[in-house]
NULUM-560990 format. One line per field, with one value per residue (C-alpha): x, y, z; residue number from 1. Coordinates in steps of 0.5 Angstrom, whole numbers. Each point is the difference from the previous one (the first is absolute). Layout:
<atoms>
east <- X_... .
north <- Y_... .
up <- Z_... .
bami <- NUM_... .
</atoms>
This chain:
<atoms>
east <- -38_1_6_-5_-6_4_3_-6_-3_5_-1_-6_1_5_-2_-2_4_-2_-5_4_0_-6_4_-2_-4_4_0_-4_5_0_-2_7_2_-6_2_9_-4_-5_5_3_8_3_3_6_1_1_7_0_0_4_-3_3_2_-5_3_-4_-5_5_7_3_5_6_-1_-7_6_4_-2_3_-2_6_6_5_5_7_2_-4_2_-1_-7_-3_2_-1_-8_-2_-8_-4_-2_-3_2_7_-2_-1_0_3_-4_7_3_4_-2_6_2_-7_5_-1_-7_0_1_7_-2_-3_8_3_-5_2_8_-1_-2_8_2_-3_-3_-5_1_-8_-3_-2_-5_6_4_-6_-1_7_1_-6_3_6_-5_-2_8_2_-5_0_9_0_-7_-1_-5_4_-2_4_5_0_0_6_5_-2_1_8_1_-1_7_0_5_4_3_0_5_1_3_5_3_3_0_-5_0_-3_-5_-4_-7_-5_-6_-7_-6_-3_6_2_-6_0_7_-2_-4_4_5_-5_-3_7_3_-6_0_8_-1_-5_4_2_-2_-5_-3_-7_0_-5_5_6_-4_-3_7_4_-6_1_8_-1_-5_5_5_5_5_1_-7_1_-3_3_7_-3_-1_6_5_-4_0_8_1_-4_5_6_-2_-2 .
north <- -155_-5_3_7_-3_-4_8_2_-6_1_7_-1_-6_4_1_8_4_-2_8_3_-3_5_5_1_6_5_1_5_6_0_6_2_0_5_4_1_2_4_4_5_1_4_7_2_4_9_1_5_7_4_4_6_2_4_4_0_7_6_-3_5_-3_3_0_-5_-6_1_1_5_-1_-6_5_2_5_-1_7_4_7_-2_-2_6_2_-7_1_-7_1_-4_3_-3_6_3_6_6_6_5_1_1_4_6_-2_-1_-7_-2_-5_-6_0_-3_-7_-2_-4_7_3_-6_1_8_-2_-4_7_2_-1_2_-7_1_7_2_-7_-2_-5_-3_-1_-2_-6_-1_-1_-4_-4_-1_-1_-6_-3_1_-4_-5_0_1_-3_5_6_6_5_-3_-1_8_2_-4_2_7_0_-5_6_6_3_1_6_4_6_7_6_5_7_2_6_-1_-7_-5_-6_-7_-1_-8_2_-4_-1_2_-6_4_1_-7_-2_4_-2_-7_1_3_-4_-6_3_3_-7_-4_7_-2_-7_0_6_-3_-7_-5_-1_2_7_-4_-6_4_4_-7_-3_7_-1_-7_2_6_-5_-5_5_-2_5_-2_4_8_2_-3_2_6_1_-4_5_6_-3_-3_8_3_-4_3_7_-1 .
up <- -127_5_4_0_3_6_1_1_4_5_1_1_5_5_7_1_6_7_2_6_6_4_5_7_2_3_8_3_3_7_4_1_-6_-3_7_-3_-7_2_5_-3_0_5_-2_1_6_-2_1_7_-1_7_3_1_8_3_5_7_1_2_-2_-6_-4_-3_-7_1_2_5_8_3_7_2_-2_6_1_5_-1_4_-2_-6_1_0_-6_-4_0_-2_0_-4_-7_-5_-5_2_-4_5_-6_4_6_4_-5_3_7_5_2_-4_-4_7_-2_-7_-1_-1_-5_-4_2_-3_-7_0_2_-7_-4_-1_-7_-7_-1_8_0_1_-1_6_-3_-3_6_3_-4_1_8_0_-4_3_6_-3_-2_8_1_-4_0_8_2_5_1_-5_5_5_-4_-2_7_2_-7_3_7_-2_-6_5_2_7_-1_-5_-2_0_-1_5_-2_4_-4_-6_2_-1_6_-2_7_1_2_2_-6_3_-1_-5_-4_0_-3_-6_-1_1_-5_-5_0_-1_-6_-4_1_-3_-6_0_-1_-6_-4_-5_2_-4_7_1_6_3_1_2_5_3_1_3_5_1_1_5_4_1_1_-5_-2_-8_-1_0_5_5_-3_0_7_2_-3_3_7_-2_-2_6_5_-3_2_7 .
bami <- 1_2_3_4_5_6_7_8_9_10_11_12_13_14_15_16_17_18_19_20_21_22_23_24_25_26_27_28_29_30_31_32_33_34_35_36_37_38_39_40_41_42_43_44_45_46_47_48_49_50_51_52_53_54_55_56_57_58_59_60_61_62_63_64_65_66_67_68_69_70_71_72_73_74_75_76_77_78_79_80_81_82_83_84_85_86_87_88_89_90_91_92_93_94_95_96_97_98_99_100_101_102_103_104_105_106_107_108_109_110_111_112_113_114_115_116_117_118_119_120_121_122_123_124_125_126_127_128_129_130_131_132_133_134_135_136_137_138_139_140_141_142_143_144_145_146_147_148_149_150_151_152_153_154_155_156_157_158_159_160_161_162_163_164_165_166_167_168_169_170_171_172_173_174_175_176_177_178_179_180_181_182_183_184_185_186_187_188_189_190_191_192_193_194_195_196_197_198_199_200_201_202_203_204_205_206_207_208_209_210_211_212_213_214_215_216_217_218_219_220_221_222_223_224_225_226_227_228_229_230_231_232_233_234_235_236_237_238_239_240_241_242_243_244 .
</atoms>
């Protein structure tokens, strides 16, 4: 009994905790604090949207992209048969169908597009090869970076033969003769020459038409004999040389 009574006793003898220790009022925000919080957080910035180009008023491009206006030809007879006027649309239908050199009117990126039309694949499609030489417009520029109409009239004026070769019958005998090539004629052939070596280069080939037309252009342009136009047209004027 007494041991329980002197539990108790000292239980009820101990000190009680100390209360907590009153904590200092907190510091009113000052007015620069409530203006960071009360500001909203700054937005990021919109990613900026290009806009496209806006030719100026009375500029036609040709296919909506290109200026035509910069061109130049250095040979001067074959400058009236390479019509390079401005033409958003290189689609005439027809108008100069069945008219006497009416061909030197139409533009000659429409020429290229109908010298496309040769084999079974763009016989008759002339939406497909146009597609086509609109996107081997694209690939001149983005290989060479140079306007590819310039690069088109410059492939023809160094792919167009400046003589060839004709027959002459004398008899029963048929003499082999080197004449000189009119303008209009070098220009159809130059644009023959172009289109069967992009249609030679793509048969049988993984390679895209529009790919192979864009690089026989690039070749022609800068006259490199590999391509097979210019081959062309040296072995024609190589043959003309020997029958003078």
């Amino acid at each position: 009994m007494g041991e329980g009574e002197n539990t108790q006793d000292q239980q009820e003898k101990a000190p009680e905790p100390a209360a907590p220790a009153p904590q200092a009022a907190a510091a009113p925000p000052t007015p620069a604090e409530t203006a960071a919080v009360a500001a909203p957080l700054p937005e990021a910035p919109a990613p900026r949207r290009e806009e496209p180009k806006v030719p100026a008023a009375g500029i036609v491009l040709m296919f909506g992209r290109w200026d035509v206006s910069g061109v130049t030809l250095r040979d001067a007879g074959m400058a009236r048969y390479i019509d390079i006027s401005a033409v958003a649309v290189p689609h005439s239908g027809g108008k100069h169908t069945n008219k006497p050199f009416a061909k030197a009117k139409m533009s000659v990126v429409e020429r290229l597009i109908n010298g496309m039309m040769r084999t079974e694949n763009f016989t008759g499609k002339k939406l497909k090869a146009y597609s086509a030489v609109e996107r081997s417009f694209a690939i001149i520029e983005q290989k060479s970076q140079r306007n590819p109409l310039q690069a088109l009239v410059d492939a023809l004026q160094n792919v167009a033969p400046r003589e060839e070769v004709t027959r002459l019958q004398y008899g029963g005998i048929s003499v082999p003769k080197a004449v000189d090539v009119a303008p209009a004629r070098r220009v159809d052939l130059a644009l023959r020459y172009v289109c069967q070596g992009a249609l030679e280069s793509s048969h049988k080939s993984k390679r895209p038409i529009e790919e192979c037309l864009a690089d026989e252009i690039i070749a022609a342009a800068k006259n490199d004999v590999n391509c097979f136009s210019v081959a062309k047209k040296e072995e024609i004027e190589r043959v003309a040389s020997s029958a003078r």
